[in-house]
C-alpha positions in Angstrom: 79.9 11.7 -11.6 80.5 14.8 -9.8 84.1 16.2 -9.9 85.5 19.3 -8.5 89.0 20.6 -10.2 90.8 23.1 -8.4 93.3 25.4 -10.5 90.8 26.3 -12.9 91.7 29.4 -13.4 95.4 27.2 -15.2 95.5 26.0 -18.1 96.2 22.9 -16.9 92.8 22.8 -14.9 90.8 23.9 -17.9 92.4 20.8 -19.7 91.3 18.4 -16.7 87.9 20.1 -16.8 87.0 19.8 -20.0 88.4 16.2 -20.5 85.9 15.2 -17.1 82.8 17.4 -19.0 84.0 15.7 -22.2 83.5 12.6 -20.5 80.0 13.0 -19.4 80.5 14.6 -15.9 79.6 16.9 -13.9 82.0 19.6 -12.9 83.0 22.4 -10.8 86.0 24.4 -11.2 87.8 26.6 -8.4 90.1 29.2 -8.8 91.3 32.7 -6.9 91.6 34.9 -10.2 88.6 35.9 -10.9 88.9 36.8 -14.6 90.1 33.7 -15.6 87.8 31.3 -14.1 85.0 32.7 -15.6 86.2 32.7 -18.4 87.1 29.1 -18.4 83.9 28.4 -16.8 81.8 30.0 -19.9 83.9 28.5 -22.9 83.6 25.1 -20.8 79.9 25.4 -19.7 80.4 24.4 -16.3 79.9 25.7 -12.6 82.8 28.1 -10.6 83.5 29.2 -7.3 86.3 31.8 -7.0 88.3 31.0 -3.6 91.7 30.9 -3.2 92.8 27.0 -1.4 95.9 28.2 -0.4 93.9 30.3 2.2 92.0 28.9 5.2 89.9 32.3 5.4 89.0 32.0 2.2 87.9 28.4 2.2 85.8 28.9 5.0 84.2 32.1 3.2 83.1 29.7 0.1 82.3 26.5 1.7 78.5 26.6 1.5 79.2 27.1 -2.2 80.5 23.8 -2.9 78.7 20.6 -3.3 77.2 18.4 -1.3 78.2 15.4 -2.8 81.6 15.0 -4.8 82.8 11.4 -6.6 86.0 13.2 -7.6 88.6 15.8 -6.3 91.4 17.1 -8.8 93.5 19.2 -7.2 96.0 21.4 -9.9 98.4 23.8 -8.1 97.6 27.4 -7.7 99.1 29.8 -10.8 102.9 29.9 -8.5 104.7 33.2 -8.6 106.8 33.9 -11.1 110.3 33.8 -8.5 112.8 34.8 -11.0 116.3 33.8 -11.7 117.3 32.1 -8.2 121.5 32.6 -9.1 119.8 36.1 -8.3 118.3 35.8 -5.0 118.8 37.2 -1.7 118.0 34.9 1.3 114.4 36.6 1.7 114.1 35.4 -2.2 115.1 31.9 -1.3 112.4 32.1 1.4 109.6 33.3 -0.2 110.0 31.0 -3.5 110.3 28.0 -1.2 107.0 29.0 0.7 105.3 30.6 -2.6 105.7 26.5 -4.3 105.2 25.0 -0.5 101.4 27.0 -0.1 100.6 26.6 -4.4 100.6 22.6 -5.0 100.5 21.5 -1.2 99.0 23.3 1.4 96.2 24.0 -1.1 95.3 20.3 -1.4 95.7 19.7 2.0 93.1 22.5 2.5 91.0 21.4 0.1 91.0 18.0 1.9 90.5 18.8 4.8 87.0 21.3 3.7 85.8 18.8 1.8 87.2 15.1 2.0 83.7 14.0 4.3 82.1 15.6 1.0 83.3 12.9 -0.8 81.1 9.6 -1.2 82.5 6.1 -0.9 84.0 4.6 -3.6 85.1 8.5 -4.8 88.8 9.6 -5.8 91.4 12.0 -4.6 94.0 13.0 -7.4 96.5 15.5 -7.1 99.3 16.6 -9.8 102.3 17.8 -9.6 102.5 19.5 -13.3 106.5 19.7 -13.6 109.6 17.5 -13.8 111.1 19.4 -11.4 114.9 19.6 -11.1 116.9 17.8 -8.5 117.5 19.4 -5.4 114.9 22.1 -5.6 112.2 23.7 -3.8 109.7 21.8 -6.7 111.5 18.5 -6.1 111.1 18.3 -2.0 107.4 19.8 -2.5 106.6 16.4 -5.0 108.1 14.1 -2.1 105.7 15.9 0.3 102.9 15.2 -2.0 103.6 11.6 -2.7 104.0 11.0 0.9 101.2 12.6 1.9 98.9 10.6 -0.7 100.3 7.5 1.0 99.1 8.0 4.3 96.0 9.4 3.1 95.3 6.3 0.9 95.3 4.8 4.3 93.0 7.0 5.5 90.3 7.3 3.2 90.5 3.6 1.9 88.4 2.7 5.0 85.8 4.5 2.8 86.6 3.2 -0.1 87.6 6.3 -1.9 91.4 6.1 -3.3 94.3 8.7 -3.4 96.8 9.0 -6.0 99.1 11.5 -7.6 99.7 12.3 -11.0 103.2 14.0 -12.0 105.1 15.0 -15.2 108.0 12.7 -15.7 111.1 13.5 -18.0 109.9 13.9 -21.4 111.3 11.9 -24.3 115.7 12.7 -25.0 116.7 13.1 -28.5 116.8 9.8 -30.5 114.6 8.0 -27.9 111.1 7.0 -29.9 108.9 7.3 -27.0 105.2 6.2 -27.5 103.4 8.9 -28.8 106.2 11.1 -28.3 104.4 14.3 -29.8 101.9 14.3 -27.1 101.2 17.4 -24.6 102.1 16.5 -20.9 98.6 18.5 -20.3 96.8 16.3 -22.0 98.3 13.0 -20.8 97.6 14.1 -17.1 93.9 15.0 -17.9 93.6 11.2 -19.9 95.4 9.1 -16.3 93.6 11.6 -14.1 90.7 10.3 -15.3 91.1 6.8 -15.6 92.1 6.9 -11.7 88.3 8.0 -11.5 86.9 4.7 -12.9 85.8 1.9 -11.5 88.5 0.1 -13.4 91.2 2.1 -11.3 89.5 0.8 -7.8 92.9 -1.7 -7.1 95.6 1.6 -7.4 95.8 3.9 -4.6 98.7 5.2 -2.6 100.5 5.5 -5.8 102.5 8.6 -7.7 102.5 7.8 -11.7 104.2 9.7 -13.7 103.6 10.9 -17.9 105.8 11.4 -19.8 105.4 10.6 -23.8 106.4 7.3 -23.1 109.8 8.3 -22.4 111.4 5.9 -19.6 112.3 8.2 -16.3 115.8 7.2 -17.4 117.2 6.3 -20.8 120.4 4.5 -21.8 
């Protein structure tokens, strides 16, 4: 199988990666810091293509990079700017934190869709992750909805090829006295494990769908 992971240059895309590699696959990572990806490219042994998929002009530059054929898109959120405490901001602040989260997790996939979704053969997957539990009522929160939304339609879309879209998100993580199952695991990992499984064969009947991990902790306890 041949899976492309954008965010490589996260550590949350190196985990992805080298769970799919780890599996047996052939993979591609993207990323728009330079340093990092091939760094994460090296230690993981697998291809890179430094873009940034937050910017059309820079898609367009690297699309005769990518492959041909893909069975699998990941797409991980671009590293997001580091906005500060918001009690602190101005209305420029509030502005360019909104539109800073808005361009990292979904105008990149929609890019990245859009460049390469007819790359994609039947039968292939679309996953993308929202790596947070964001907090009610913020910039984080609205951009998820987006995302879940926008994997509906598209399941809609692409199901006429056979290829499904889901999302995978961090949900709450396990409260204090709650014995979640397997409790101790990293969110990281647990992404990279159902991000996967929504690559099988076995995952063919779910699309449309935003599932969340969370240590086994319910989204709401007690």
């Amino acid at each position: 199988m041949e899976v492309l992971v954008t965010g490589g240059d996260t550590d949350l895309g190196r985990v992805i990666a080298e769970n799919y590699r780890d599996a047996g696959h052939q993979v591609v990572i993207t990323g728009a810091r330079r340093d990092d990806l091939e760094v994460a490219a090296k230690e993981l042994d697998v291809d890179a293509i430094v873009c940034d998929n937050t910017d059309p002009a820079s898609l367009e530059e690297a699309r005769s990079l990518f492959p041909h054929h893909l069975d699998t898109i990941v797409n991980v959120p671009a590293p997001i700017w580091d906005a500060g405490d918001p009690r602190t901001y101005t209305l420029a602040d509030h502005a360019a934190a909104w539109r800073n989260a808005l361009d990292a997790t979904m105008l990149s996939t929609v890019l990245t869709i859009q460049l390469l979704g007819d790359h994609l053969r039947s039968g292939g997957s679309i996953i993308s992750v929202v790596p947070e539990n964001p907090r009610e009522g913020s910039a984080d929160a609205a951009i998820k909805a987006a995302v879940s939304n926008w994997a509906e339609g598209q399941a809609t879309h692409f199901g006429t090829r056979g290829i499904t879209v889901n999302v995978v998100a961090s949900g709450r993580s396990a409260q204090e006295g709650y014995a979640g199952l397997g409790s101790s695991a990293p969110v990281a990992a647990e992404i990279a494990r159902l991000a996967l499984f929504l690559s099988t064969p076995a995952a063919r009947h779910i699309t449309g769908q935003t599932m969340h991990v969370s240590s086994g902790a319910l989204a709401q306890i007690g």
